[in-house]
PDB file of N, CA, C and O in Angstrom:
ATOM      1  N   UNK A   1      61.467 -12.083  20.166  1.00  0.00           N
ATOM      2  CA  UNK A   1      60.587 -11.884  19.035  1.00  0.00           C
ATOM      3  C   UNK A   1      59.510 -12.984  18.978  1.00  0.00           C
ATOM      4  O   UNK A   1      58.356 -12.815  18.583  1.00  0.00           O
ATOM      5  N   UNK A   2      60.107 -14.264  19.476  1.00  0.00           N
ATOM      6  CA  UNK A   2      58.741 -15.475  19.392  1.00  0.00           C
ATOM      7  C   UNK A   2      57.935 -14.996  20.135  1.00  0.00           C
ATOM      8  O   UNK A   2      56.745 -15.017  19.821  1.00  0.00           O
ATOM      9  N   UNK A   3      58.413 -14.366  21.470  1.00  0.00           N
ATOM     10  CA  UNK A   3      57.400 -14.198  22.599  1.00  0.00           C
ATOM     11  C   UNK A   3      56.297 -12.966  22.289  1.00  0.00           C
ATOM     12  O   UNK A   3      55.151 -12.928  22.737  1.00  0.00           O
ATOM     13  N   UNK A   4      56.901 -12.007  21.446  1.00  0.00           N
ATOM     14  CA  UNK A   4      55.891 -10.933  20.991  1.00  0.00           C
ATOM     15  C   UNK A   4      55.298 -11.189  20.192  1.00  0.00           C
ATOM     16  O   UNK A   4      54.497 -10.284  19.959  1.00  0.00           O
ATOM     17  N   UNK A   5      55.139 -12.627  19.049  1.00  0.00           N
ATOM     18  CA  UNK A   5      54.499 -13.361  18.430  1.00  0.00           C
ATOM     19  C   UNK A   5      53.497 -14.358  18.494  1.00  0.00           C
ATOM     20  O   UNK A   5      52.718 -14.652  17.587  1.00  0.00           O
ATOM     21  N   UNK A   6      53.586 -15.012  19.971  1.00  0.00           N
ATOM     22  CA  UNK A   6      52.856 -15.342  20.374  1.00  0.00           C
ATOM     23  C   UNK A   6      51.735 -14.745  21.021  1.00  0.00           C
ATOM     24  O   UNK A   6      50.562 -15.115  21.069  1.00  0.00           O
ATOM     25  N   UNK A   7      52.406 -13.585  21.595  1.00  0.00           N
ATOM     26  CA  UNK A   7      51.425 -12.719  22.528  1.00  0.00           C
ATOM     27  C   UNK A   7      50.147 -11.984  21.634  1.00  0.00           C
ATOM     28  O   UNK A   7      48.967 -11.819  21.944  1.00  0.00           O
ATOM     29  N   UNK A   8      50.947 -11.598  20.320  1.00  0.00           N
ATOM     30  CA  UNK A   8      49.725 -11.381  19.625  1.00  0.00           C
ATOM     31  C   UNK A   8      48.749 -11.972  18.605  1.00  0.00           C
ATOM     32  O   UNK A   8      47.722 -11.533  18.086  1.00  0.00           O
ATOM     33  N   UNK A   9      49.393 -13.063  18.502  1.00  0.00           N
ATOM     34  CA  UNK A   9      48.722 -14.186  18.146  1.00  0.00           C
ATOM     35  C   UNK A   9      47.375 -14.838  18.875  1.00  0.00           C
ATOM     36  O   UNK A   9      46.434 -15.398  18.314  1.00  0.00           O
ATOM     37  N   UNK A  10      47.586 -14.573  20.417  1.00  0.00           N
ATOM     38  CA  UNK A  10      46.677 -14.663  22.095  1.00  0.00           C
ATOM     39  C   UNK A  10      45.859 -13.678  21.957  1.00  0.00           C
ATOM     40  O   UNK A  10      44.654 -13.750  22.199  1.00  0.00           O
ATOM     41  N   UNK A  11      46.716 -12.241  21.378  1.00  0.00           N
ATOM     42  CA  UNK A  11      45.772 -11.293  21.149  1.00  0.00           C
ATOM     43  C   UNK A  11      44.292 -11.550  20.219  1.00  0.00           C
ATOM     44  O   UNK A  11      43.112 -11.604  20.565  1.00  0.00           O
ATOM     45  N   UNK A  12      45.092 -11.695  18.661  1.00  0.00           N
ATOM     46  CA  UNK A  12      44.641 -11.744  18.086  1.00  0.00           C
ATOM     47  C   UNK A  12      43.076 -12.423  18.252  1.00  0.00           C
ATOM     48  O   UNK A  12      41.960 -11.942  18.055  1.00  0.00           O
ATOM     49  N   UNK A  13      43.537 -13.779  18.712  1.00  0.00           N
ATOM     50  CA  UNK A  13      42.299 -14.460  18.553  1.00  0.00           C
ATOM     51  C   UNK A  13      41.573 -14.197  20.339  1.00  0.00           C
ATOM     52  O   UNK A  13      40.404 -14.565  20.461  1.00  0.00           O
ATOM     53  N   UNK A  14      42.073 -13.760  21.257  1.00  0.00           N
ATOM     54  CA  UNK A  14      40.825 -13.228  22.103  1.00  0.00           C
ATOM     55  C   UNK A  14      40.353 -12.220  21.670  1.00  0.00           C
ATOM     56  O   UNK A  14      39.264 -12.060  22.221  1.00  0.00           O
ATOM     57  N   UNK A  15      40.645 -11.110  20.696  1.00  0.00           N
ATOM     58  CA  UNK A  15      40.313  -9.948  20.195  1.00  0.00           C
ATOM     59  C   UNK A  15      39.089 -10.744  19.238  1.00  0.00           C
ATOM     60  O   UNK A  15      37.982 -10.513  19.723  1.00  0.00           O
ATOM     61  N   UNK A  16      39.039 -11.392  18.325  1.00  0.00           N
ATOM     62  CA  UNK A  16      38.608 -12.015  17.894  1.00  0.00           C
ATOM     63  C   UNK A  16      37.271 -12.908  18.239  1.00  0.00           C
ATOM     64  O   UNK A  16      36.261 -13.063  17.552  1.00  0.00           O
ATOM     65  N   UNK A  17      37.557 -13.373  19.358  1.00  0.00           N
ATOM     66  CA  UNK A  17      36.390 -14.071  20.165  1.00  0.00           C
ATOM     67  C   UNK A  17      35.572 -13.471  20.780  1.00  0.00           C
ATOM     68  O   UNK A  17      34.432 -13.738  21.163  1.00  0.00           O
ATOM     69  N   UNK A  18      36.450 -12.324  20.891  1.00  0.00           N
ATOM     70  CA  UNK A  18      35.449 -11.058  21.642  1.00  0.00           C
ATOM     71  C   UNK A  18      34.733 -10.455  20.544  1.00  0.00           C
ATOM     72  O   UNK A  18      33.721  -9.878  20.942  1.00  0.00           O
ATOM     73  N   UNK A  19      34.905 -10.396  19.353  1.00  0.00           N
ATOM     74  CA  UNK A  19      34.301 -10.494  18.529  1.00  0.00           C
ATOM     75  C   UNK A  19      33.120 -10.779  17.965  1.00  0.00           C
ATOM     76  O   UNK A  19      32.312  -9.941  17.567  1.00  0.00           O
ATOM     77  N   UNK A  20      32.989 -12.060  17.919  1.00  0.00           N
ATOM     78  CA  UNK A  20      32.901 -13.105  17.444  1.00  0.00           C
ATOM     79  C   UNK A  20      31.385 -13.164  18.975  1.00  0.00           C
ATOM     80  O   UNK A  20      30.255 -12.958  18.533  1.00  0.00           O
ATOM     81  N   UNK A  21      31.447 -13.329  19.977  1.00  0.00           N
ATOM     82  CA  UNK A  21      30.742 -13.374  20.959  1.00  0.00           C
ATOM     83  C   UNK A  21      29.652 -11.977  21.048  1.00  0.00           C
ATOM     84  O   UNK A  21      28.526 -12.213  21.487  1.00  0.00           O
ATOM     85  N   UNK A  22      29.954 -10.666  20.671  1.00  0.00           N
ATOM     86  CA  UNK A  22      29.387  -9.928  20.762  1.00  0.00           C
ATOM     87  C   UNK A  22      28.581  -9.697  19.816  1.00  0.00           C
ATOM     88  O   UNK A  22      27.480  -9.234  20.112  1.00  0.00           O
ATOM     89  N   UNK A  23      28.975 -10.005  18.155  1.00  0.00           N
ATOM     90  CA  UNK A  23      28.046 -10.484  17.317  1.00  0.00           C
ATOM     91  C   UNK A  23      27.041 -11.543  17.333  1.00  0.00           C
ATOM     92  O   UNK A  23      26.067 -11.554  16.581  1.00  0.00           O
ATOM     93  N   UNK A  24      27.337 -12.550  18.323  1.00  0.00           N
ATOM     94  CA  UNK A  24      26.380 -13.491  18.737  1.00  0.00           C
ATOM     95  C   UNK A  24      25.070 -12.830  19.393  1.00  0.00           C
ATOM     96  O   UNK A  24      23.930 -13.087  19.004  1.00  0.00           O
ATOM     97  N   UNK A  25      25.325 -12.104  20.249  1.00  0.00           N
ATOM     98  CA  UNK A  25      24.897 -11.393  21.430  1.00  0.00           C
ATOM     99  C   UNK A  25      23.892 -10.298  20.819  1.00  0.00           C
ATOM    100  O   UNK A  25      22.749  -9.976  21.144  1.00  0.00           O
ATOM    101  N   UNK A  26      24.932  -9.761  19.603  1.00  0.00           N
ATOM    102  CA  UNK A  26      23.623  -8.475  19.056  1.00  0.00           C
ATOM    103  C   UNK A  26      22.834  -9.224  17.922  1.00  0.00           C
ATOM    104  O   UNK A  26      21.852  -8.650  17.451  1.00  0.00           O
ATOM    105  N   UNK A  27      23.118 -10.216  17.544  1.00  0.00           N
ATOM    106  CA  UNK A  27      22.523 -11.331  16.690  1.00  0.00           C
ATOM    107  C   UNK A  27      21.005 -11.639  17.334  1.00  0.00           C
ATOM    108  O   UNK A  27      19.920 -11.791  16.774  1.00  0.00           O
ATOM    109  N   UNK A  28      21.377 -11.667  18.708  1.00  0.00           N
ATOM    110  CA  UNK A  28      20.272 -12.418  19.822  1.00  0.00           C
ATOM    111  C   UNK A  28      18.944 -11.294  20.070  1.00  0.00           C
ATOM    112  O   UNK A  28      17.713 -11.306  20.076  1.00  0.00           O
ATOM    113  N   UNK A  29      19.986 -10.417  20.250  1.00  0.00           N
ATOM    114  CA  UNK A  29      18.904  -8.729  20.263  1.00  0.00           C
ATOM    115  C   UNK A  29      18.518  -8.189  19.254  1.00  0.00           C
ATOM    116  O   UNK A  29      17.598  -7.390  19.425  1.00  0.00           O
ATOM    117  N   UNK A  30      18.937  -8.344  18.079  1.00  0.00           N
ATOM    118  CA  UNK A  30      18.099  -7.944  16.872  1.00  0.00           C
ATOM    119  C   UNK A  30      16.762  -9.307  16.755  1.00  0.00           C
ATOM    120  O   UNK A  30      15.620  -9.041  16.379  1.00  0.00           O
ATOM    121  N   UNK A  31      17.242 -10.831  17.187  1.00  0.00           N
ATOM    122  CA  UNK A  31      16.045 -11.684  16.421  1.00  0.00           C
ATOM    123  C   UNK A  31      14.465 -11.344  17.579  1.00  0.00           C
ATOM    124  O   UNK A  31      13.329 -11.791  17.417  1.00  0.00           O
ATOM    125  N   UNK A  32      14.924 -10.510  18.584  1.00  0.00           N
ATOM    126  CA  UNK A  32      14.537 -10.515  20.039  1.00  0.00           C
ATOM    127  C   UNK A  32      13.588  -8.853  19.246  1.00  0.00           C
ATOM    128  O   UNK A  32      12.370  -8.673  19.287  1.00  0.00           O
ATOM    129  N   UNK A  33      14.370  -8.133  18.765  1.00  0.00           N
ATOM    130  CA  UNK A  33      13.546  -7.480  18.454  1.00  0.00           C
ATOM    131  C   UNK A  33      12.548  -7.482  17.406  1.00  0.00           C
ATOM    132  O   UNK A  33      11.403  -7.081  17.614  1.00  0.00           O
ATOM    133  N   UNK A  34      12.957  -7.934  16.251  1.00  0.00           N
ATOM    134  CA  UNK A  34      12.565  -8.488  15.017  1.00  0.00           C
ATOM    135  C   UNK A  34      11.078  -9.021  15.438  1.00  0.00           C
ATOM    136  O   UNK A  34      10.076  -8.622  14.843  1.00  0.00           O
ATOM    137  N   UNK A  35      11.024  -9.920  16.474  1.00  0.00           N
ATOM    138  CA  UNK A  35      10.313 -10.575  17.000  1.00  0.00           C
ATOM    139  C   UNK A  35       9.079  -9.682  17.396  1.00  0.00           C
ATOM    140  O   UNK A  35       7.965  -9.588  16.880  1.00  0.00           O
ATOM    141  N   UNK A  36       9.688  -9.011  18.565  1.00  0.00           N
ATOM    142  CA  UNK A  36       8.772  -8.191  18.829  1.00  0.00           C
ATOM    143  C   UNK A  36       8.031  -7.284  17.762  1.00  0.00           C
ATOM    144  O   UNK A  36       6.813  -7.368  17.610  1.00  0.00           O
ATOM    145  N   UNK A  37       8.713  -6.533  17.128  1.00  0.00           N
ATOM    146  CA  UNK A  37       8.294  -5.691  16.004  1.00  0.00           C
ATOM    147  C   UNK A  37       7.401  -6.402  15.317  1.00  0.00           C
ATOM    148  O   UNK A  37       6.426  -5.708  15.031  1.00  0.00           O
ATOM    149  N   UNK A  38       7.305  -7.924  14.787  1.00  0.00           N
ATOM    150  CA  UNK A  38       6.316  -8.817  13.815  1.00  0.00           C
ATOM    151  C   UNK A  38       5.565  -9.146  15.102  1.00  0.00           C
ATOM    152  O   UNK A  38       5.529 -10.372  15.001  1.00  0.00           O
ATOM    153  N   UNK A  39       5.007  -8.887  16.126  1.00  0.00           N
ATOM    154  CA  UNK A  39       3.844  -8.786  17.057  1.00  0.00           C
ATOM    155  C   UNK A  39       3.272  -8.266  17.520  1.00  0.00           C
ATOM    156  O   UNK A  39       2.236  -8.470  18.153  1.00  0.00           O
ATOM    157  N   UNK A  40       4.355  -6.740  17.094  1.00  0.00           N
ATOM    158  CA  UNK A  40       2.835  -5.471  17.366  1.00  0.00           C
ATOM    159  C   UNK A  40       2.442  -5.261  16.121  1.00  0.00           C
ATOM    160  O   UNK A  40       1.411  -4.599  16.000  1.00  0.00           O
ATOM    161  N   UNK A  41       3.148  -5.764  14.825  1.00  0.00           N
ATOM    162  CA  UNK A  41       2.618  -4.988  13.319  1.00  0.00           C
ATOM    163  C   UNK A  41       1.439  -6.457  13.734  1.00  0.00           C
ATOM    164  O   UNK A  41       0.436  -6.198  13.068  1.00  0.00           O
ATOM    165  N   UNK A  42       1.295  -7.192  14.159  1.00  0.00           N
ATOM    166  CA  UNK A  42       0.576  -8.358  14.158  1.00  0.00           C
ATOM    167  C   UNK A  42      -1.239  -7.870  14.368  1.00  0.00           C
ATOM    168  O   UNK A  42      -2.324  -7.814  13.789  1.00  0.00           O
ATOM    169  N   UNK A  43      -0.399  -7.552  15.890  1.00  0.00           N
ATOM    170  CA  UNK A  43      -1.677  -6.809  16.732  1.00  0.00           C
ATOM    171  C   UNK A  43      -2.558  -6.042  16.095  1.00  0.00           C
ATOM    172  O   UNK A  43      -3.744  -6.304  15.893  1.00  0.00           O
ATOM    173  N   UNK A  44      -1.861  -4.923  15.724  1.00  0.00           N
ATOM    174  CA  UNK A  44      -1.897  -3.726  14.879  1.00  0.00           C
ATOM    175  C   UNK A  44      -2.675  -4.040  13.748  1.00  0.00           C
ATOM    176  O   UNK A  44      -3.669  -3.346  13.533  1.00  0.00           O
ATOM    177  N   UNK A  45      -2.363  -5.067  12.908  1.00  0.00           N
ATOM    178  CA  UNK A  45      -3.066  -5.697  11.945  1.00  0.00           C
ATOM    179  C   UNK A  45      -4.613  -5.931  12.460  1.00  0.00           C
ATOM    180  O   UNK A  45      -5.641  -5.357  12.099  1.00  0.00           O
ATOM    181  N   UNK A  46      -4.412  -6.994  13.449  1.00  0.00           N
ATOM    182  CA  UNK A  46      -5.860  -7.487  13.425  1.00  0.00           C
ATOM    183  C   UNK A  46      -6.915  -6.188  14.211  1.00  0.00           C
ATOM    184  O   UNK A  46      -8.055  -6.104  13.756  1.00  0.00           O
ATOM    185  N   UNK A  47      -6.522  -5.219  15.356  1.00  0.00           N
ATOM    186  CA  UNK A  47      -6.975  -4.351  15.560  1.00  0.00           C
ATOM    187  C   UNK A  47      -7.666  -3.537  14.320  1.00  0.00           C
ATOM    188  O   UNK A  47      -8.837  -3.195  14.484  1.00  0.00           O
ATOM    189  N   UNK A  48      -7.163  -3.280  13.368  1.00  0.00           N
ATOM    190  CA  UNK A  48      -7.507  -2.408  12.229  1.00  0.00           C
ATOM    191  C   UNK A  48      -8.387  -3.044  11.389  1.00  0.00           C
ATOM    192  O   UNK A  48      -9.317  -2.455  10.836  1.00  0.00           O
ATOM    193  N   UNK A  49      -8.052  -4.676  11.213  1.00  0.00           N
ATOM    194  CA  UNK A  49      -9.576  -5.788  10.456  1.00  0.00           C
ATOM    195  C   UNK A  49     -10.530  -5.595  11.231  1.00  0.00           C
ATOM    196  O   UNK A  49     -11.648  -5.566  10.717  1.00  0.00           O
ATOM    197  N   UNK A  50     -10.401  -5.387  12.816  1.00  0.00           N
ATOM    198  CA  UNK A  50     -11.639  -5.673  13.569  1.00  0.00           C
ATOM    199  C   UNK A  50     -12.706  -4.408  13.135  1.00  0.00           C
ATOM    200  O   UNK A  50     -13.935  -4.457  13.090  1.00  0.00           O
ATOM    201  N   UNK A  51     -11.764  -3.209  12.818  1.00  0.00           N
ATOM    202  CA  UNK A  51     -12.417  -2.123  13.443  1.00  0.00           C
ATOM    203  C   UNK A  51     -12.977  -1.873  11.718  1.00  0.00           C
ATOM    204  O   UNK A  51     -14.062  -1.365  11.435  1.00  0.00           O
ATOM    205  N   UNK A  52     -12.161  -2.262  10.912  1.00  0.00           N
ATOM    206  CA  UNK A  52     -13.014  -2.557   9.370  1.00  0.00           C
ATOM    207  C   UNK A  52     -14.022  -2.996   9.180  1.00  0.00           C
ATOM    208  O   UNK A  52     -14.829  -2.549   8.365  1.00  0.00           O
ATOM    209  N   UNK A  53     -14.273  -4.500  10.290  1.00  0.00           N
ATOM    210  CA  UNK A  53     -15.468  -5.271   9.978  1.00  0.00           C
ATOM    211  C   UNK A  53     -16.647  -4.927  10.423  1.00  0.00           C
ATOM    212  O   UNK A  53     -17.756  -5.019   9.895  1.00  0.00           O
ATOM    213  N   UNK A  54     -16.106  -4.265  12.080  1.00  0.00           N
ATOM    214  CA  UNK A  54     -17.141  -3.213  12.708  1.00  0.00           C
ATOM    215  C   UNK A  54     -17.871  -2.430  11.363  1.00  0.00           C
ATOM    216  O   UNK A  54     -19.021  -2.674  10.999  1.00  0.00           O
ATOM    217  N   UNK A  55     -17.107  -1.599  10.810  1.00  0.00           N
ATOM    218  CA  UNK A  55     -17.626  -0.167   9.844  1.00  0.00           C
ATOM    219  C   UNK A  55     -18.352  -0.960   8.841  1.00  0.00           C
ATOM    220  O   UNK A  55     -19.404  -0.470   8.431  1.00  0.00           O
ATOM    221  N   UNK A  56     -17.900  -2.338   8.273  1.00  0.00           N
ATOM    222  CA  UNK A  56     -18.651  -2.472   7.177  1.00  0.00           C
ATOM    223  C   UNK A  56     -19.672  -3.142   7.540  1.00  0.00           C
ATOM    224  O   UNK A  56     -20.620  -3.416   6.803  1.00  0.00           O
ATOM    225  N   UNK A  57     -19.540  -3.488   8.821  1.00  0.00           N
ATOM    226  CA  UNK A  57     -21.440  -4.134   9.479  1.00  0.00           C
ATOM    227  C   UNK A  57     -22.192  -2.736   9.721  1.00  0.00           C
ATOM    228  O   UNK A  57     -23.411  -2.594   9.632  1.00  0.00           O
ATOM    229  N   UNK A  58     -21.499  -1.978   9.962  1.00  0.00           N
ATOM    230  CA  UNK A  58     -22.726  -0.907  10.168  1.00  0.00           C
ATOM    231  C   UNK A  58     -23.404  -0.221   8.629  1.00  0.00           C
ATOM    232  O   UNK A  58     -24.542   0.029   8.231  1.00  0.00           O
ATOM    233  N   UNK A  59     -22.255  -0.113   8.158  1.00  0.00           N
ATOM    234  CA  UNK A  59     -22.506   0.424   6.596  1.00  0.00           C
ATOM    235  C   UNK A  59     -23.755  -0.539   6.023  1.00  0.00           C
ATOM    236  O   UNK A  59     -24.807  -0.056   5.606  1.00  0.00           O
ATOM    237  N   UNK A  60     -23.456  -2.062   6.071  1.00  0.00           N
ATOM    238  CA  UNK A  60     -24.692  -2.812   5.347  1.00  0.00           C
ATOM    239  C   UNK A  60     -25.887  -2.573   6.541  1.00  0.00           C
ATOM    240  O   UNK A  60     -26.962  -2.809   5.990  1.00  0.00           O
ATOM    241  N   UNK A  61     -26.067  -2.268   7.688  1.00  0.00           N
ATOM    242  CA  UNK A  61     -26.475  -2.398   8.050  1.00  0.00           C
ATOM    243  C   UNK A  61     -27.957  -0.778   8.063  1.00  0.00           C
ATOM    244  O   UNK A  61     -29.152  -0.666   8.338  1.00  0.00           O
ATOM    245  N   UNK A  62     -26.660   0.248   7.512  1.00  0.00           N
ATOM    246  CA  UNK A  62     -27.099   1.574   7.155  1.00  0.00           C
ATOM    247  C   UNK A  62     -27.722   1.425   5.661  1.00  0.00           C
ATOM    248  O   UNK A  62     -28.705   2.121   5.404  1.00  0.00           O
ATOM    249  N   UNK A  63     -27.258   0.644   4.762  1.00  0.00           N
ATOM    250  CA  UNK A  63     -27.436   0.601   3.487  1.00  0.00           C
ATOM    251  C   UNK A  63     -29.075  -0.195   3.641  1.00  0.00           C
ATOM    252  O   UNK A  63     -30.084   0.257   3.100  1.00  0.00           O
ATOM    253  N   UNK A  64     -29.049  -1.152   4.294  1.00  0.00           N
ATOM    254  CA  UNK A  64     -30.409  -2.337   4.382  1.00  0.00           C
ATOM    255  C   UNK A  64     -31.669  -1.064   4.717  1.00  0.00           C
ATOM    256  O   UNK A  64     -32.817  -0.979   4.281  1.00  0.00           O
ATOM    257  N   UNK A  65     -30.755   0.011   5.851  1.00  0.00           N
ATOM    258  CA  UNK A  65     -32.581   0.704   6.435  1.00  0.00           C
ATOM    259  C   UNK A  65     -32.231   1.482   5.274  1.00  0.00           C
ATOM    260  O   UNK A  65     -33.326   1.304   4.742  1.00  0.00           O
ATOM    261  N   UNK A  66     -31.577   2.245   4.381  1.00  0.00           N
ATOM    262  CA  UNK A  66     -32.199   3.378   3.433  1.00  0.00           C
ATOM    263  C   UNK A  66     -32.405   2.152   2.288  1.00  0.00           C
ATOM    264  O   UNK A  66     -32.644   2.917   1.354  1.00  0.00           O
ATOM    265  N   UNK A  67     -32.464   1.194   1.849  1.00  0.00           N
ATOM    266  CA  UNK A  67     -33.246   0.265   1.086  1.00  0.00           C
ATOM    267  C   UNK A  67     -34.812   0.517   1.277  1.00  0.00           C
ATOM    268  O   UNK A  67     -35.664   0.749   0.418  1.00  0.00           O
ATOM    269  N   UNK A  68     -34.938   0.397   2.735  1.00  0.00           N
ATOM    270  CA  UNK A  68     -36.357   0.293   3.188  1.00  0.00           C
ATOM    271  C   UNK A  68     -37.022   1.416   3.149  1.00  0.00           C
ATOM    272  O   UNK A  68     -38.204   1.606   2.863  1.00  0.00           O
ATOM    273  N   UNK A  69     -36.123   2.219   3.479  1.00  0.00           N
ATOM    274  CA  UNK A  69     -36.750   3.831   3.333  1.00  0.00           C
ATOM    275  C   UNK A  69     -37.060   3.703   2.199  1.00  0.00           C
ATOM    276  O   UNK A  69     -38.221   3.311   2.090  1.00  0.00           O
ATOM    277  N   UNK A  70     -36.369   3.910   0.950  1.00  0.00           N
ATOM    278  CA  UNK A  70     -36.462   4.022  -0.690  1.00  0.00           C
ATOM    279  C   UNK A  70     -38.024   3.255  -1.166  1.00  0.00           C
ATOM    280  O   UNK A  70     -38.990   3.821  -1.676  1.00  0.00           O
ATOM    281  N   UNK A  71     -37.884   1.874  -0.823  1.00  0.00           N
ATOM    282  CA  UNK A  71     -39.270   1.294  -0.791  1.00  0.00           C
ATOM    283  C   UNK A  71     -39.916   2.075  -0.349  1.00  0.00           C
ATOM    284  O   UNK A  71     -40.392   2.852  -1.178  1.00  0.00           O
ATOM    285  N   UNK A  72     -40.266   2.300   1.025  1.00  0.00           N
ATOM    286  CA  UNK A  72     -41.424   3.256   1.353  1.00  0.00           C
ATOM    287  C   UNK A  72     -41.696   4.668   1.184  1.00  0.00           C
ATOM    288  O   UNK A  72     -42.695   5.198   1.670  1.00  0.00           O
ATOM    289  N   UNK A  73     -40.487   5.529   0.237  1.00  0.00           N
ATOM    290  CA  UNK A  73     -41.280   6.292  -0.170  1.00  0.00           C
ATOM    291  C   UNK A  73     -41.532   6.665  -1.364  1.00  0.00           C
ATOM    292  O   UNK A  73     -42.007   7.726  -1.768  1.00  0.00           O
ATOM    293  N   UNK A  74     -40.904   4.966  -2.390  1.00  0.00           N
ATOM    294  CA  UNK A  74     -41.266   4.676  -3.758  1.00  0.00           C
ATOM    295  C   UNK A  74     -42.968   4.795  -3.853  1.00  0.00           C
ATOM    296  O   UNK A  74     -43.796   5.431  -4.506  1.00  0.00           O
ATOM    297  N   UNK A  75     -42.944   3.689  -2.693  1.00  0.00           N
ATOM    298  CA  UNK A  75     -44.818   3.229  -2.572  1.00  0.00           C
ATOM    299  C   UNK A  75     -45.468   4.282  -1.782  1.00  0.00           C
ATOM    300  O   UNK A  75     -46.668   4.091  -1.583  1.00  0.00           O
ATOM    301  N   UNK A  76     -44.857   5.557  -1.189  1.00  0.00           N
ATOM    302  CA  UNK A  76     -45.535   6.768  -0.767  1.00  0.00           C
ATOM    303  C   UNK A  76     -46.130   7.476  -2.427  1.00  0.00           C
ATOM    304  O   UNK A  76     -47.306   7.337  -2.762  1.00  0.00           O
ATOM    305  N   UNK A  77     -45.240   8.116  -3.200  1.00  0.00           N
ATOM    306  CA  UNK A  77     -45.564   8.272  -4.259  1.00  0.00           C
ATOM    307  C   UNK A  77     -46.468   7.813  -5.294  1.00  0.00           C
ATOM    308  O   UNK A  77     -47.293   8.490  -5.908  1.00  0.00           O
ATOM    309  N   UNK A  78     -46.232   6.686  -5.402  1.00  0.00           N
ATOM    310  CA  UNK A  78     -47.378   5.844  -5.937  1.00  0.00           C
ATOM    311  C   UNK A  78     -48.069   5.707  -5.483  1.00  0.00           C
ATOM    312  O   UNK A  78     -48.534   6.784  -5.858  1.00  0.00           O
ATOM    313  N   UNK A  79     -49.089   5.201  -4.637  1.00  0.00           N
ATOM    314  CA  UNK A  79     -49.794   5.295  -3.752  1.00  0.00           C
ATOM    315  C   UNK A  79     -50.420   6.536  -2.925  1.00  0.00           C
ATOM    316  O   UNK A  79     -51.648   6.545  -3.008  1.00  0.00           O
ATOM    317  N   UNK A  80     -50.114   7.129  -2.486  1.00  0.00           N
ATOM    318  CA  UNK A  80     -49.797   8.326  -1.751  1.00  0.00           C
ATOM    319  C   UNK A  80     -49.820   7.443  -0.112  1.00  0.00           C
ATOM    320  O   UNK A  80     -49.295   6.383   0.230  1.00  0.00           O
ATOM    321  N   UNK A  81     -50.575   8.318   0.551  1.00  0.00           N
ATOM    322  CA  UNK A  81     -50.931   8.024   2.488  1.00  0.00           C
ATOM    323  C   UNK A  81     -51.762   6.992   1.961  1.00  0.00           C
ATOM    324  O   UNK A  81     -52.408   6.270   2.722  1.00  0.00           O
TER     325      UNK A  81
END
């Protein structure tokens, strides 16, 4: 009876370590992914500012010529040719 007490006692705690090691292990592969995942939302991020800053340079840049238009055909009216 000691000896089947001990044995699972040996069990116990290599069952245990095996445990104990494989939670380490998927510990390692989740921070591994985690990781990755916060560097494409990263990417992803600044890709989408770039392509914002693009649109809103063109927008002021669309807004500045119908400014100019508006002037010139405020002072068409008034004026005429």
């Amino acid at each position: 009876m000691a000896t089947y007490r001990a044995e699972l006692a040996a069990s116990k705690q290599d069952i245990c370590q095996a445990i104990s090691e494989r939670a380490q292990h998927l510990h390692t592969e989740i921070d591994q992914i985690v990781a990755e995942l916060c560097q494409d939302v990263n990417e992803r991020i600044t890709t989408e500012n770039l392509a914002a800053d693009q649109t809103a340079a063109k927008l002021v840049n669309l807004l500045s010529k119908c400014q100019t238009a508006e002037t010139f055909a405020q002072a068409i009216l008034l004026h005429g040719r």
